[in-house]
N, C-alpha and C positions, 0 to 999 in steps of 0.2 A: 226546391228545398223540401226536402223529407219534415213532415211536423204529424207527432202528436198529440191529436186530442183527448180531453177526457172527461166524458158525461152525455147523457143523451137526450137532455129537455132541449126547450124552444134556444136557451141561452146558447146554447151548444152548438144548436142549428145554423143560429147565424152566423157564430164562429169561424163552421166548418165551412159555408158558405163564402163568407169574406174572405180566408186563406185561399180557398180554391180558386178563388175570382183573381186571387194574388198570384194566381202559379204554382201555389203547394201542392204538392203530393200528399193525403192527408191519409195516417194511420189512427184509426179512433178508437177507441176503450169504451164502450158505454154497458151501462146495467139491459138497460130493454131497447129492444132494436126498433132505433129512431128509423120513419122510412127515408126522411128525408136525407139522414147523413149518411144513409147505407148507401143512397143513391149515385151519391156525389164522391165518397172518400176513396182511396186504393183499395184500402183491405179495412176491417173490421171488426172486431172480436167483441164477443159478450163475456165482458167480466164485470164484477160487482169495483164499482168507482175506488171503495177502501181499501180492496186488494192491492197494496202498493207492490207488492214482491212477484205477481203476474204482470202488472200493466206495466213493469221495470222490465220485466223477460221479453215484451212484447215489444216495445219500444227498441231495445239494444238490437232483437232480432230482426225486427224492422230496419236500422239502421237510419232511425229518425235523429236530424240533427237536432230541433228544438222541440218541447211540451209545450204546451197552451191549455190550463188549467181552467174548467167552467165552474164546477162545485167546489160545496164550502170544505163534505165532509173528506178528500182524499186530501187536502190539506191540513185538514187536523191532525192527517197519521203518519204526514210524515213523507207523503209522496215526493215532494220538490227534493226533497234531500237525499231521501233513494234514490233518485233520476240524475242527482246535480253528481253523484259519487260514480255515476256510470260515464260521466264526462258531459249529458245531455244538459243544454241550457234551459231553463222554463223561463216560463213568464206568467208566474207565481210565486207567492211568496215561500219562506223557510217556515216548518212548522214553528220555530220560535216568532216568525214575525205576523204570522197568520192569526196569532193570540190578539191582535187588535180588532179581529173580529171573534175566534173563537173562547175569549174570556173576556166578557165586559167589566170586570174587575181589573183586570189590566187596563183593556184602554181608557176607563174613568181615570186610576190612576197613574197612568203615563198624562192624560191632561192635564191630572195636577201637580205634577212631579215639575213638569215643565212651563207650566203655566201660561198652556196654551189656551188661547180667548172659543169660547164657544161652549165650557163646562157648562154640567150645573150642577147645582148641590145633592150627591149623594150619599148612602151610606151602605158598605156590602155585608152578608150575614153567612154564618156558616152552620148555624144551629137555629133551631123556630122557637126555639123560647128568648132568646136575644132578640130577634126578629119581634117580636112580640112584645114585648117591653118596647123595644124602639115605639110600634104602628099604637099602641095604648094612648103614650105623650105625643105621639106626631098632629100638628093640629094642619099638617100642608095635604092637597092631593096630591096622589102619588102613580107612578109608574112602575111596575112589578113586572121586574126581568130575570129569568134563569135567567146561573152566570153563562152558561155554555152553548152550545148549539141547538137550536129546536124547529129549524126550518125556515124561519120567519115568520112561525106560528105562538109563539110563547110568550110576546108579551101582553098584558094586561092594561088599561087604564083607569084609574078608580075614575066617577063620576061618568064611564063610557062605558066598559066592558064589565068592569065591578061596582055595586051602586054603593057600599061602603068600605065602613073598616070591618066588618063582618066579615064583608065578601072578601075582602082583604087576605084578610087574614086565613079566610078558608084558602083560599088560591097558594097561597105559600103552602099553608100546611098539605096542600097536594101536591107541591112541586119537593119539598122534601120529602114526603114519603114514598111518591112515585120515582124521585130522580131525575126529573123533567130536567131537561140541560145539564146534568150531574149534579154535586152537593152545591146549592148555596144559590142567594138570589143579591138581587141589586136593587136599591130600592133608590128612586129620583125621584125628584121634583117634577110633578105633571105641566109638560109645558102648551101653551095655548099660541097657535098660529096654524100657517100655512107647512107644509112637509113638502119637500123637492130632492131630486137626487143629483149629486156633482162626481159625475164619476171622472177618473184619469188614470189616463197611461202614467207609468213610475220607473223608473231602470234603478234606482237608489238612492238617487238624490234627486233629479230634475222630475217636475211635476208638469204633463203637459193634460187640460181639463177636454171633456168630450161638451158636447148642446146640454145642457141640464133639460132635466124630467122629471114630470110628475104624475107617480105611481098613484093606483085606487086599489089599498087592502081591502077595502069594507066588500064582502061577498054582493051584497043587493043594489040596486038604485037609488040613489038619494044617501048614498053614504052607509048604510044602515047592515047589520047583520056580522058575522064574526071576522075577524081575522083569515084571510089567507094566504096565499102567496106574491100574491098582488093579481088584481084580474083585468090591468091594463093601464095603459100612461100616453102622455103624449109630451111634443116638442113642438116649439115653434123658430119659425123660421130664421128668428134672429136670433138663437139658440139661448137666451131668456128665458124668465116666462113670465104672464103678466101682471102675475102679482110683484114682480119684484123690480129690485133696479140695481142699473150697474155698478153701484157700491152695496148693495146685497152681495153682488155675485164675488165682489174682488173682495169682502170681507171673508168668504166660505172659500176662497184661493188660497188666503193666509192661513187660516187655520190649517188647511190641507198640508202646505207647504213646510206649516211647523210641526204637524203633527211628523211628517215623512224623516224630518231633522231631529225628529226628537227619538225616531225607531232610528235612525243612522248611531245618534249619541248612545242610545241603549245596546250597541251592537249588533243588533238583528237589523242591517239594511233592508228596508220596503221595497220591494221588484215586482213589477205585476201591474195589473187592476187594483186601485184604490176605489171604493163607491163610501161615499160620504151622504149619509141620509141625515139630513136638517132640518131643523124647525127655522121658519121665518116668523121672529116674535119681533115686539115692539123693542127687544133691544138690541135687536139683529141674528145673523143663523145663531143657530144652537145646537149640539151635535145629538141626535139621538142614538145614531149606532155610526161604525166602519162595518164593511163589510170586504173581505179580502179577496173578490172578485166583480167580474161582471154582475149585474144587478140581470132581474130575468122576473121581465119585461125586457126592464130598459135597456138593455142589450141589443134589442129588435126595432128601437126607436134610431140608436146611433149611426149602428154599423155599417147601417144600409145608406147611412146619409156622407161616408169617407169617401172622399178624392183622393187621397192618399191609399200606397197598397199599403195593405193591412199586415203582410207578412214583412215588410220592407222595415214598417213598427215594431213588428216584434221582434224581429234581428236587431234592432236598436234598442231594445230595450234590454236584452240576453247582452249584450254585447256594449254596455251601458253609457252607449254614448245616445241617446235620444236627444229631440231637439224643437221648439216649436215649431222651426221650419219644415221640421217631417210631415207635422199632419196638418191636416186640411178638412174641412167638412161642406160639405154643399150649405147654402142657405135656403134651409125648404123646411116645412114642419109634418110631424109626423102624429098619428094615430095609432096604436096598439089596441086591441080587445081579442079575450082570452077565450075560447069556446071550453067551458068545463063540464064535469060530469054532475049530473042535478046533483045536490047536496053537500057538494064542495063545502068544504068549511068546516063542516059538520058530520055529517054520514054518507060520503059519495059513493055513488055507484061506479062497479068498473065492469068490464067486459059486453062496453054497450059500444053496439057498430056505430061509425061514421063514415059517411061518404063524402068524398071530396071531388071537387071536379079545378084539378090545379092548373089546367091551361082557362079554365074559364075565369079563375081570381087574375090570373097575370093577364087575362084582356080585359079587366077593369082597372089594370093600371095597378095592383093591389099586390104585396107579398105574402107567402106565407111560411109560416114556422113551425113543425110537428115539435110536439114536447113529451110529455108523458101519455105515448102511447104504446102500440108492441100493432108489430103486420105482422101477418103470416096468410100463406098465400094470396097475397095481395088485398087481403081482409084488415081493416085499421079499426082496432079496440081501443075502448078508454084503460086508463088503471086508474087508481082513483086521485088522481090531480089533474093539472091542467094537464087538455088535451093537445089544442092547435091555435096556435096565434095567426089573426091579418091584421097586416100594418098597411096603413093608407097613406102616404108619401105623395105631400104637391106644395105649393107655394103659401096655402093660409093654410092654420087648425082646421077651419070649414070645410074646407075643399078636401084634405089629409081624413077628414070624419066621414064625409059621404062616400069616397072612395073603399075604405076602411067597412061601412057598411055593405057597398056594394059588393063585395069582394065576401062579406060573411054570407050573403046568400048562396053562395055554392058550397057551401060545408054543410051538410044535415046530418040528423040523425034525431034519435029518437032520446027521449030524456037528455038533453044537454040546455046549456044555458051561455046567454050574455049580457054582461052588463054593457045593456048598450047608451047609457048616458055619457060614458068616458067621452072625453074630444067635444062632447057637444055647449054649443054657445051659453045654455043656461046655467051648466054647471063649473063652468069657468069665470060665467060672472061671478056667478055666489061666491069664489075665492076672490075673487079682486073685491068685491063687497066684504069679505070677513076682515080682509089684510086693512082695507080703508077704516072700516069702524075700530081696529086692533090702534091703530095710528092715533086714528082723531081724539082718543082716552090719553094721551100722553100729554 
């Protein structure tokens, strides 16, 4: 089967990897030339992901039967619907159903429309002096979200990232005057727990769930430092995790389930990657965001862990008959950490050399994943995000974390970075220690 891809970080990678492993033929669209999808795909063009009217040209002239969508932005423009009018299936959503991530004004309000379990109390703004008057009387902390897309860098928490209503309030007033996610913000209720991801396959109605995971935004060790992309996750083997339990997990199914019936009732049927990013609070998940694809990390946690072919899925899904009995995932757990460029977060540096020595990660048992990099003559530069992901893959966390290290020793380079407490025993306690004391208050 002929498939095109589109994007060229780590999430991409795996993608492109999984299909290939499935038999596909892979025609890929990405912004900066990934080495690892260069290596593996048919052919490969460097076009910028939002180009929907080139990577349409490219596709049809390809003669690719289905799209496999990795980023948030070529959904925003409208991609899936240029592609779906050339006769091509994706496996992505319509830019109108993609709004369940790219306006979180919608999907607050589709959860309350519908009155699906998992809200919390919001309120959206389209002017700062409304805004304003709101955060004055507000006596709750709060969560400060552009309404629109910002990477996964945009949001705020008062009492974390902003230490008042000051700070508050400044932060708005720079997202309206900058345009940070377009006009207008969200403002929530700050929720307190643990955060996990539940991603699933979706064909439009049937929802079948991946191993849930748990991403690390905080840039430094010990939680601490800005927001980023996420610098790493893990899974474990009985694709839980162990802050939680199996009516956490069939509570965060329902919601997903209703949410999917509730875009079916809306008319924009849900197709694609669903990623459901939740709070585990004392009164069970909470929804913080959708996201209308693969999550990236957690992409690199799952993909690698299907029994199932991957392309076999995604013809089931284009083709909307999906099924539990499609997929299958090994029981083993997984490790993720992200090698970035110093400053990540903040002020990265880009055009700084890495070296890799990729047959020596694969004899530690260890995968890896290029992301935001660019080769040229066989020279692998940073830009300024995440570089190269290794995932560590075995039977415990522990085992999935040493591996996962071992495997980071053959990636050097000068000025990069890793958080390398992800996966490890002490910082997995501290969740199962936060989720216990969140419980025992009830």
């Amino acid at each position: 089967m002929k498939v095109l891809t589109v994007g060229g970080g780590g999430r991409e990678h795996a993608i492109v990897r999984a299909l290939v492993d499935g038999g596909a033929e892979v025609y890929a669209a990405m912004s900066n030339r990934n080495p690892g999808i260069a290596r593996i795909c048919k052919e490969f063009r460097l076009i910028k992901e939002i180009d929907f009217e080139t990577i349409t040209e490219f596709a049809v002239d390809a003669g690719v039967e289905i799209a496999v969508i990795g980023p948030e932005a070529p959904l925003d423009v409208g991609l899936v619907d240029a592609l779906s009018r050339q006769g091509i299936g994706c496996v992505g959503p319509s830019k109108a159903a993609a709004r369940i991530e790219t306006s979180k004004r919608f999907m607050r309000t589709l959860m309350k429309k519908y009155d699906i379990p998992g809200n919390v109390y919001f309120e959206t703004f389209n002017d700062f002096e409304d805004a304003k008057r709101f955060i004055v009387n507000c006596d709750k902390y709060l969560a400060v979200k552009p309404i629109g897309l910002t990477g996964g860098k945009g949001v705020k928490i008062e009492g974390e990232h902003l230490k008042d209503k000051n700070e508050v309030l400044s932060y708005i007033k720079e997202i309206f005057e900058k345009r940070i996610g377009g006009i207008g913000v969200v403002l929530e209720e700050r929720l307190e727990g643990e955060e996990f991801t539940l991603q699933s396959f979706v064909d439009g109605k049937t929802v079948v769930p991946m191993p849930l995971v748990q991403d690390h935004k905080r840039a430094y060790e010990g939680d601490v430092g800005p927001n980023t992309g996420g610098m790493g996750s893990y899974s474990t083997e009985d694709h839980l995790l162990p802050f939680m339990t199996a009516e956490d997990f069939d509570k965060a199914m329902e919601i997903m389930r209703k949410t999917v019936s509730a875009m079916r009732d809306e008319g924009c049927p849900y197709v694609g990657f669903l990623y459901g990013q939740f709070m585990l609070t004392v009164d069970g998940p909470k929804v913080i965001e959708f996201n209308a694809r693969l999550g990236d990390p957690e992409a690199m946690n799952v993909l690698p862990l299907l029994k199932s072919n991957f392309v076999d899925i995604c013809a089931a899904i284009v083709d909307r008959n999906l099924s539990q009995s499609k997929v299958a995932f090994e029981n083993k757990a997984t490790v993720c950490k992200y090698v970035v460029p110093d400053g990540y977060g903040t002020k990265p540096k880009s055009g700084l050399k890495i070296s890799v020595d990729e047959e020596a990660v694969k004899r530690e048992g260890a995968q890896l994943f290029y992301a935001s990099v660019n080769e040229d003559n066989g020279i692998i530069t940073t830009t300024t995000s995440r570089a190269i992901a290794v995932v560590g893959i075995d039977g415990t966390v522990e085992k999935a974390e040493a591996q996962c290290e071992r495997g980071l020793k053959h990636v050097t380079g000068e000025a990069i970075y890793v958080r390398h407490d992800i996966g490890k025993k002490e910082l997995i306690q501290k969740r199962i220690e936060h989720m216990k004391k969140l419980r025992s208050q009830t």
